[in-house]
C-alpha positions as CSV (number, residue, x, y, z in Angstrom):
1,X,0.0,0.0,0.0
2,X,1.3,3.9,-1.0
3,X,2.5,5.0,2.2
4,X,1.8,8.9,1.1
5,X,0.4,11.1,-2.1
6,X,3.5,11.1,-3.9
7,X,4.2,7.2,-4.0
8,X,0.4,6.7,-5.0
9,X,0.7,9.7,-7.9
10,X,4.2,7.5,-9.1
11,X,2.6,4.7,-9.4
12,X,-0.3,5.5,-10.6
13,X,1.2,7.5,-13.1
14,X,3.8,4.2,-13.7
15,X,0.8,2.1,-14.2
16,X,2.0,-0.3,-11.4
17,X,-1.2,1.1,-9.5
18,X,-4.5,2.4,-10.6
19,X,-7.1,4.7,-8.5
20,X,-9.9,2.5,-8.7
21,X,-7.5,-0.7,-7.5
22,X,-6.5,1.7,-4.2
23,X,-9.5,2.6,-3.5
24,X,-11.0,-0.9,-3.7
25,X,-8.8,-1.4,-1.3
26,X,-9.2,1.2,1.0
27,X,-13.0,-0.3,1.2
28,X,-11.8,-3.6,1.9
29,X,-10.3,-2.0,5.2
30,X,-12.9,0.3,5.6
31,X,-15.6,-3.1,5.6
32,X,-13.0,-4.7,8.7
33,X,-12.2,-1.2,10.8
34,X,-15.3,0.2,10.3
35,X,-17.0,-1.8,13.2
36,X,-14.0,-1.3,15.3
37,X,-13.2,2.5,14.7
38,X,-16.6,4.0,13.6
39,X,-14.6,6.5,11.5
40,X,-17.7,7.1,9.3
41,X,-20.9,8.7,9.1
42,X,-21.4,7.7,5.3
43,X,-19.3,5.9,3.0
44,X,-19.7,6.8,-0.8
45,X,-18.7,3.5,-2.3
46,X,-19.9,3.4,-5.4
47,X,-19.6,7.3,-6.1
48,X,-15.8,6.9,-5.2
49,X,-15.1,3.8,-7.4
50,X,-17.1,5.7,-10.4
51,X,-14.6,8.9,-9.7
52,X,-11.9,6.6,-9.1
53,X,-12.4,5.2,-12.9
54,X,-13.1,8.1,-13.9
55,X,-9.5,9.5,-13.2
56,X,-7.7,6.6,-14.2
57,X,-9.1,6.6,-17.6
58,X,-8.2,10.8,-17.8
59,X,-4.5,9.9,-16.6
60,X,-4.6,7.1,-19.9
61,X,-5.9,9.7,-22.0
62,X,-2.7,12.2,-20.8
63,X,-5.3,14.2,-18.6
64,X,-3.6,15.1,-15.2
65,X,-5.0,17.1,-12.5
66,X,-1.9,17.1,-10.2
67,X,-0.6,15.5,-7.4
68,X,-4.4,14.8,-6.1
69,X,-5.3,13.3,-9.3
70,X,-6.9,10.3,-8.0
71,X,-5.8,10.5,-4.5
72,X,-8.9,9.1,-2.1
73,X,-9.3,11.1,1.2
74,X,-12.3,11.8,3.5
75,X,-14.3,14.8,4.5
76,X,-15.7,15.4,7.7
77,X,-19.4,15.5,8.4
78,X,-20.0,19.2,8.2
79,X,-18.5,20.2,4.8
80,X,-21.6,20.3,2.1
81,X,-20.7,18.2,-0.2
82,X,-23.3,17.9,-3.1
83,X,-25.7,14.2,-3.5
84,X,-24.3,13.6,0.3
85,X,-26.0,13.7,3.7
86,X,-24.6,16.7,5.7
87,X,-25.3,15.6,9.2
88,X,-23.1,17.6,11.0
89,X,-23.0,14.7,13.5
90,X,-26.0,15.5,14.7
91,X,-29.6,13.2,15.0
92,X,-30.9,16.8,14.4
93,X,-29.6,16.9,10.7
94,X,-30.1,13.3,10.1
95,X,-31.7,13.4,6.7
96,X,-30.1,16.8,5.7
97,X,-29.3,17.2,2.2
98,X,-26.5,18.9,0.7
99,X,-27.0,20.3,-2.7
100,X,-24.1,21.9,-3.3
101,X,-20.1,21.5,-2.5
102,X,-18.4,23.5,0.1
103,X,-15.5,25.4,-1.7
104,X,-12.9,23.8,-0.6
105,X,-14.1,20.3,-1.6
106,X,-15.0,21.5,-4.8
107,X,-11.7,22.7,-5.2
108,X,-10.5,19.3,-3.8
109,X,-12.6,17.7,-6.6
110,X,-11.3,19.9,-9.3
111,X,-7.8,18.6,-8.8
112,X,-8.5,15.0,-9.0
113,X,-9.5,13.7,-5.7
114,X,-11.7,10.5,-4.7
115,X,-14.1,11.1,-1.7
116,X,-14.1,7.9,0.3
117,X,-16.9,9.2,2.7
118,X,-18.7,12.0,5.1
119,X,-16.5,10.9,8.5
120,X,-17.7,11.1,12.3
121,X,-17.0,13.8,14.2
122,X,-18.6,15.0,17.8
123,X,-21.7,16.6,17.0
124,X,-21.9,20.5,15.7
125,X,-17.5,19.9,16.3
126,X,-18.6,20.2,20.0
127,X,-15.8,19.5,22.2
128,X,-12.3,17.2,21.7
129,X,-13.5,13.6,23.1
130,X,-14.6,12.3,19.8
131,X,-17.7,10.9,21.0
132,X,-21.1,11.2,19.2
133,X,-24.7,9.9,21.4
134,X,-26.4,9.3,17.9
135,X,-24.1,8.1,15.5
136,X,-21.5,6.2,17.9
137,X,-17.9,7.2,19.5
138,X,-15.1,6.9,16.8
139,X,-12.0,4.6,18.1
140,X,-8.4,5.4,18.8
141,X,-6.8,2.5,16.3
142,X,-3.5,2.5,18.8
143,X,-5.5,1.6,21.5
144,X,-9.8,1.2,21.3
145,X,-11.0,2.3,24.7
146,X,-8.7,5.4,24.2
147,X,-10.2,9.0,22.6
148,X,-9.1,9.7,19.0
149,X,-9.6,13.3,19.6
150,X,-12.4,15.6,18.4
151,X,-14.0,17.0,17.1
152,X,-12.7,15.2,13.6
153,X,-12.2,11.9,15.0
154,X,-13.1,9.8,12.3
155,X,-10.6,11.6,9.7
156,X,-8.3,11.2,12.8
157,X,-9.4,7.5,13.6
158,X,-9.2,6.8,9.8
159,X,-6.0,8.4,8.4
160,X,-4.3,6.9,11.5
161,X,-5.5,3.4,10.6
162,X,-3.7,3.7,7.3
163,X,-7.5,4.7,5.3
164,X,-7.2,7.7,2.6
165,X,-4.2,10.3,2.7
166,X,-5.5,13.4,4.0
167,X,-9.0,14.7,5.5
168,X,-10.7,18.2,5.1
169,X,-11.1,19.0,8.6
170,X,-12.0,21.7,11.1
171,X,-10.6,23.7,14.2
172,X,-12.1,25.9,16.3
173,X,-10.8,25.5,19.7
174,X,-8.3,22.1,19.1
175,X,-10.1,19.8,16.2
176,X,-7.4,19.5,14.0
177,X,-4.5,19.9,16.3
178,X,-6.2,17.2,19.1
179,X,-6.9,14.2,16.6
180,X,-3.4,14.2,15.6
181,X,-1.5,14.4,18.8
182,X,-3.6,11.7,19.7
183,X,-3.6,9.6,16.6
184,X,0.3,10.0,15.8
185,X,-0.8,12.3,12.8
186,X,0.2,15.2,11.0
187,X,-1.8,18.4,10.8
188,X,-2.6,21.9,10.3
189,X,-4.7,25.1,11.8
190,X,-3.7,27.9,8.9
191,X,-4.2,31.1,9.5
192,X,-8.3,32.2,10.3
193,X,-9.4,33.3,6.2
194,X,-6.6,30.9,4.4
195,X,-9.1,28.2,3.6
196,X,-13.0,28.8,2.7
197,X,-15.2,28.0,5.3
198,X,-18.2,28.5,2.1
199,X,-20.1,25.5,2.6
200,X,-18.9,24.4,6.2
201,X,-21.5,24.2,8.6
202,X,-20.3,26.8,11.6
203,X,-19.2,26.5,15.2
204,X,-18.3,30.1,15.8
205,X,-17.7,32.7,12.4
206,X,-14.7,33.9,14.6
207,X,-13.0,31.2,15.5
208,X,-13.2,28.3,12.8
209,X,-10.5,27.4,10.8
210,X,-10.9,25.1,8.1
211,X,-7.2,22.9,7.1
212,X,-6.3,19.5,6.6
213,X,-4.8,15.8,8.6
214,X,-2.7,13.7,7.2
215,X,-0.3,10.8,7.7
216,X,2.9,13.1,6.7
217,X,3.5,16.8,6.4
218,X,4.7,16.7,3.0
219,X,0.4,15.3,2.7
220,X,-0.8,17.7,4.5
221,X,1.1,20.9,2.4
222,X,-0.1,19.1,-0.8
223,X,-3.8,18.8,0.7
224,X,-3.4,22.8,1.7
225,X,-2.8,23.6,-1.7
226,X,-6.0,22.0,-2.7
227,X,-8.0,23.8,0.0
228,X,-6.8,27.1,0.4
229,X,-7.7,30.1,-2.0
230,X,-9.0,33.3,-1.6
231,X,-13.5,33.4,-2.0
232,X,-15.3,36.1,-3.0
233,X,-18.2,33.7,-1.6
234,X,-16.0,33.6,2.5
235,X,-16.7,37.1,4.1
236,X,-13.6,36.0,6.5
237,X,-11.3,34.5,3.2
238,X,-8.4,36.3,3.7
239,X,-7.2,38.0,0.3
240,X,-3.5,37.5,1.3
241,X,-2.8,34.0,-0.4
242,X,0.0,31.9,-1.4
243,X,0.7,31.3,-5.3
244,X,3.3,28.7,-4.9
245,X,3.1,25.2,-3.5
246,X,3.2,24.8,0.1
247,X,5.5,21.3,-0.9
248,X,8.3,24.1,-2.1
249,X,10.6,25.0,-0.2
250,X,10.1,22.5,2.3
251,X,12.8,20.4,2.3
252,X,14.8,23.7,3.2
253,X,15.7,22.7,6.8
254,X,15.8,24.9,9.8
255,X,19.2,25.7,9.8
256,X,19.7,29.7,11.1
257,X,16.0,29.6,12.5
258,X,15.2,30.1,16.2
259,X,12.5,28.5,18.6
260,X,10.8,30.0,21.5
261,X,10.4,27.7,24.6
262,X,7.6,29.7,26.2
263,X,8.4,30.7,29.9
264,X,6.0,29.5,32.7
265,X,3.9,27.7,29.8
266,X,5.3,25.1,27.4
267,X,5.8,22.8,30.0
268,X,3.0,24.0,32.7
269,X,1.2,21.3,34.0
270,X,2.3,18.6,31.3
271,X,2.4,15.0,32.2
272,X,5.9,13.5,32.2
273,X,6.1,11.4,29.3
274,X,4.7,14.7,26.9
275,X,7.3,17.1,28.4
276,X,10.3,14.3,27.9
277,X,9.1,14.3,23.9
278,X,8.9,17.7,23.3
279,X,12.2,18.8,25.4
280,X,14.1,15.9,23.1
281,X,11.8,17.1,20.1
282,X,13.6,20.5,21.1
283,X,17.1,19.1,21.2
284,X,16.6,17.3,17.7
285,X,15.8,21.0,16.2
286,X,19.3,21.9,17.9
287,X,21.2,19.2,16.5
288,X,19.5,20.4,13.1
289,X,21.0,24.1,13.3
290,X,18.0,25.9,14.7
291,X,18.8,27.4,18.3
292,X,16.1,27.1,20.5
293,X,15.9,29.9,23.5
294,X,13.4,30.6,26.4
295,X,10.9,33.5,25.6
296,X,8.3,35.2,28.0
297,X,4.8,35.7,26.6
298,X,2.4,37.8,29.7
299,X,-0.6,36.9,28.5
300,X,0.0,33.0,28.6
301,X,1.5,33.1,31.9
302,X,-1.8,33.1,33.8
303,X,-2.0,36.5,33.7
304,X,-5.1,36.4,31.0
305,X,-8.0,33.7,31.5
306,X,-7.9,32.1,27.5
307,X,-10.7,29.9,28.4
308,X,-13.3,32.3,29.5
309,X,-12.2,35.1,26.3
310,X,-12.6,32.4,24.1
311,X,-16.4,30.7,25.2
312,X,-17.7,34.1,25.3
313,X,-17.0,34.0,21.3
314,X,-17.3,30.6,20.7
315,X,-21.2,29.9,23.1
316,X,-22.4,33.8,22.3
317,X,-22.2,32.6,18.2
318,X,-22.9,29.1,18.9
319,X,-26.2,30.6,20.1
320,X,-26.5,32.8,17.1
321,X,-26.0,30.0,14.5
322,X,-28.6,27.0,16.4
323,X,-29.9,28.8,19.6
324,X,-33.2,30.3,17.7
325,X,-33.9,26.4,15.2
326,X,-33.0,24.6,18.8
327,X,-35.5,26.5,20.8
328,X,-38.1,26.5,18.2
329,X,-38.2,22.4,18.2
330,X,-40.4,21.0,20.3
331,X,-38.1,17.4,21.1
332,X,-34.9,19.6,20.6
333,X,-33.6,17.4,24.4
334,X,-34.2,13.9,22.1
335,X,-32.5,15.6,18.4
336,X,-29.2,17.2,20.3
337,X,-27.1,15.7,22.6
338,X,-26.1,17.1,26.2
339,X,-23.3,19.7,24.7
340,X,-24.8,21.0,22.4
341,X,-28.0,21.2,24.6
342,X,-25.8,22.8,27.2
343,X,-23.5,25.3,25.0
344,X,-26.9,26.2,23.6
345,X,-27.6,27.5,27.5
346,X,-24.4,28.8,28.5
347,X,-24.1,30.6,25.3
348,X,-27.8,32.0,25.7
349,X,-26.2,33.9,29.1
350,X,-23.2,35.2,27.4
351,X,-24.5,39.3,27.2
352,X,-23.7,41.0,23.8
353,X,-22.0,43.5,25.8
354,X,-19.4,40.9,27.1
355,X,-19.4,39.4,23.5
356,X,-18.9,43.1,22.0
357,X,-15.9,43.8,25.0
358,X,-14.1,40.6,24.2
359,X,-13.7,41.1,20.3
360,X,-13.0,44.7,21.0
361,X,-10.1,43.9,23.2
362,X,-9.1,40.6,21.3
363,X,-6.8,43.3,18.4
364,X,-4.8,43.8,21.4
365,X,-3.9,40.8,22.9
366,X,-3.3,39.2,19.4
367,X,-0.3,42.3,18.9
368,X,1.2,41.2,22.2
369,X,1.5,38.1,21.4
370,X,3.0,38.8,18.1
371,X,5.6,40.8,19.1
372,X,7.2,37.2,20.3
373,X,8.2,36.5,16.2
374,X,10.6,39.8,16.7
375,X,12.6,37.5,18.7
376,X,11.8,33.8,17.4
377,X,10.8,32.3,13.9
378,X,8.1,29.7,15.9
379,X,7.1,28.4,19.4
380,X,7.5,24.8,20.3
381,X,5.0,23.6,22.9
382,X,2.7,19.8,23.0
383,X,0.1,20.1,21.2
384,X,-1.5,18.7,24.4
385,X,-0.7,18.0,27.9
386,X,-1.8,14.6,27.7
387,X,-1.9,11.4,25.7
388,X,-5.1,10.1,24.5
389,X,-7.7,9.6,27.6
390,X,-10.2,6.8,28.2
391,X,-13.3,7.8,25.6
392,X,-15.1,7.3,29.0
393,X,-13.1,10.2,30.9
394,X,-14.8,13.1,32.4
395,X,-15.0,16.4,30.8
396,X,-13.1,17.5,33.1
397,X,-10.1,15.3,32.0
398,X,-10.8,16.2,28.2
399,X,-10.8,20.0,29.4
400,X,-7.7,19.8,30.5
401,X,-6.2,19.2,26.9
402,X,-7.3,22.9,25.6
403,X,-4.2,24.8,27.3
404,X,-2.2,24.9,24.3
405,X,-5.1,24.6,21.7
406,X,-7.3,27.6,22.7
407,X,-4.7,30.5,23.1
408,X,-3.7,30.2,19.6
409,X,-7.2,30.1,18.5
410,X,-8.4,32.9,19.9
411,X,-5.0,34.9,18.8
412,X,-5.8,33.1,15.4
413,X,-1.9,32.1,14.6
414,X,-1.3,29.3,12.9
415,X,0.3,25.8,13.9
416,X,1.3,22.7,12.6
417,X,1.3,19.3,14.6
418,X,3.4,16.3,14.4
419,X,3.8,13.1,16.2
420,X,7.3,13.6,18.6
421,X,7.3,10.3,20.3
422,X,5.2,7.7,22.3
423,X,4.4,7.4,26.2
424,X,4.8,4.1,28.2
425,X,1.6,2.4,27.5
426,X,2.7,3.4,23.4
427,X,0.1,6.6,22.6
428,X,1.6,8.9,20.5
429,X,2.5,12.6,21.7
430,X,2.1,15.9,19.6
431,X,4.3,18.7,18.9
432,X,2.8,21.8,18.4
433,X,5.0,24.6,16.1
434,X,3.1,27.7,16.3
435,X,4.2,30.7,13.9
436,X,3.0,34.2,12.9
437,X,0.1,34.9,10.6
438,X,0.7,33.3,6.9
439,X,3.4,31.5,7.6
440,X,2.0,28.0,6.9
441,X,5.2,27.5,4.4
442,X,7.7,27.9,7.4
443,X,5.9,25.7,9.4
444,X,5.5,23.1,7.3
445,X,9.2,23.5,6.3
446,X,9.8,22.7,10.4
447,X,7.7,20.1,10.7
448,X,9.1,18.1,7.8
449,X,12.6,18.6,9.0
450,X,11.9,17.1,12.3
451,X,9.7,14.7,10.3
452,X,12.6,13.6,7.8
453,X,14.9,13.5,11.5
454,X,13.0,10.9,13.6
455,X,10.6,8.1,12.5
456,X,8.0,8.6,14.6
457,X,5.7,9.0,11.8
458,X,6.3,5.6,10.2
459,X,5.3,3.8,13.0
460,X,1.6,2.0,13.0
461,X,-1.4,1.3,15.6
462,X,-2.2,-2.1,16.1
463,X,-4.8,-1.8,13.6
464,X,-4.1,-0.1,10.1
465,X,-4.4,-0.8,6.2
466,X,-1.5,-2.0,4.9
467,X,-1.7,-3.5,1.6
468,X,-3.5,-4.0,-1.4
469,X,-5.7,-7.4,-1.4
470,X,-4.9,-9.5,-4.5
């Protein structure tokens, strides 16, 4: 089995390997895992095998779309995606048809790609645990009793167990960045406006990011090229985009650059085995040229309260987007489960005044924390305190994973994650590289380094997709 986009376009374009034999395959694994992992919401079988065929006879016809050109992948539950169910994970949105694609699968489409299916996520991206009351928890592969992370745990569950290459995903708060500390995967939260959120079904207009997961980073620049793009459709698309590839340049290395180690933060409250990783993770950058140094950030040292700036935004425009359609159904208690029911409340009681004061000062705090790339290129911290929790745990336990998710969501800064090594019990760890606005190249130029330094990325959960049935 092609370990990564680039292998899968050789051969495919060698003849040794054709879309519609890979993704045969992929539903071979997908008809084992499935009842193990419950990555999916939907599968699109015979609509991927048709697209499947459909690029293999353009590539023997000399029609190429690029590196996606026949590359399967999966899209999380709340992009539209035309002819597909649109659930948003929700009982709610059960029968919810989409009639049109979200722009960033269409541009997905346009470049050659096979949809696999519409994957599980926690319902309305509602929290990290990667559980769903109606449609069933999605699995950690390394370990099933363990979280994938949320809220896109079944691109998370999936790409870990070998299935597709990359998955259009979502972060508001952590739902990129969580599944792939937890899941030994690569991904990326761009900078707020890079990628369309057209056609994505919203958590909060402020805070969503749209990016993709995959198994490598040199995956997940090739599956940001196919996502991101200015939209005249986007009120938030950002209008400063890149023209190149994100794949050039990335092989540059990180000689010359210099990391922050965040004072009274990176390693605040961090469970052993997570700070070990990162502080080797660290000293592998060193030994690659970079020079890594100790910098002081005030407003993550305790001295601003990240979690209570950034639910006033997030609950005040939950409650914008589903309070008035939640309290206007009559069963809404048996059609949403207990978050959403409950953001739904709290968000109810956040005062537009207190919404109105937190955007106002938000400018603010975002410039103090940019002043930081003055001294340093990025900022190295876990991309979560903790390995993967029981799917059981409390909220309480999950909660405690959004120290290093939420500050650079409400500051809206991008940041790649990649796996940096594996506790006791074997769960992977994440490294989080943070950088300053539109600098998605760099950071993908870091994590490959440290990618193409340590092998933590080619190592497999117990339960993953590894070859091509005869």
């Amino acid at each position: 089995m092609p370990m990564s986009i680039g292998e899968a376009g050789k051969r495919m374009r060698d003849g040794s390997l054709s879309s519609e034999q890979l993704t045969k395959a992929y539903f071979h694994c997908i008809d084992q895992f499935q009842p193990k992992l419950n990555m999916f919401i939907s599968q699109l079988k015979d609509r991927a095998l048709k697209t499947a065929a459909e690029r293999d006879a353009e590539l023997a016809k000399g029609k190429d779309r690029g590196p996606l050109h026949g590359i399967p992948i999966l899209v999380k539950d709340l992009y539209e995606m035309a002819g597909t169910k649109t659930t948003v994970g929700s009982k709610a949105f059960v029968d919810r048809q989409s009639t049109e694609d979200a722009t960033s699968v269409h541009k997905l489409l346009e470049a050659g790609v096979v949809v696999l299916g519409k994957t599980n996520m926690n319902e309305f991206a509602a929290g990290v645990s990667g559980t769903n009351a109606y449609f069933g928890d999605a699995h950690n592969p390394w370990a099933l009793d363990r979280s994938p992370g949320g809220s896109s745990s079944g691109n998370g569950a999936a790409l870990a167990a070998g299935i597709g290459f990359g998955g259009t995903s979502s972060d508001t708060g952590g739902s990129i960045r969580v599944p792939a500390s937890w899941c030994g995967i690569a991904g990326i939260r761009p900078t707020y406006g890079l990628v369309s959120l057209n056609g994505l079904f919203p958590r909060a207009y402020s805070l969503d990011c749209a990016g993709p997961l995959a198994r490598n980073v040199t995956d997940v620049a090739l599956m940001l090229d196919g996502m991101a793009g200015f939209d005249p459709k986007d009120e938030h698309s950002a209008w400063a985009q890149r023209t190149k590839s994100y794949t050039q340049g990335i092989n540059g290395g990180v000689k010359g650059m210099k990391f922050g180690i965040v004072k009274n933060y990176t390693y605040r409250g961090v469970e052993e085995p997570v700070a070990d990783a990162v502080k080797k993770a660290a000293d592998k950058f060193s030994s690659l040229g970079a020079k890594v140094v100790e910098v002081q950030i005030e407003p993550l040292e305790g001295k601003l309260d990240y979690n209570k700036l950034f639910t006033n935004i997030l609950l005040y425009e939950f409650n914008q987007i589903l309070g008035e359609k939640y309290r206007s159904t009559p069963n809404a208690e048996e059609l949403y489960g207990p978050i959403v029911t409950n953001n739904i409340a709290a968000g109810s009681k956040v005062s537009r005044e207190d919404y109105e004061k937190t955007m106002k000062e938000r400018p603010a705090i975002i410039a103090q924390v940019k002043k930081v790339f003055d001294e340093v290129d990025a900022l190295l911290t876990p991309a979560l305190p903790t390995t993967a929790p029981l799917l059981k745990a409390s909220a309480q336990d999950y909660g405690r994973g959004r120290q290093f998710t939420i500050p650079f969501s409400y500051v809206a800064l991008p940041s790649v994650v990649v796996p940096c090594g594996f506790d006791p019990a074997g769960l992977p760890i994440g490294l989080q590289i943070v950088g300053d606005h539109f600098q998605e190249a760099a950071l993908l130029r870091m994590g490959y380094a440290f990618e193409q330094a340590t092998d933590y990325h080619k190592k497999h959960p117990p339960i993953f997709c590894d070859r091509v049935p005869a």
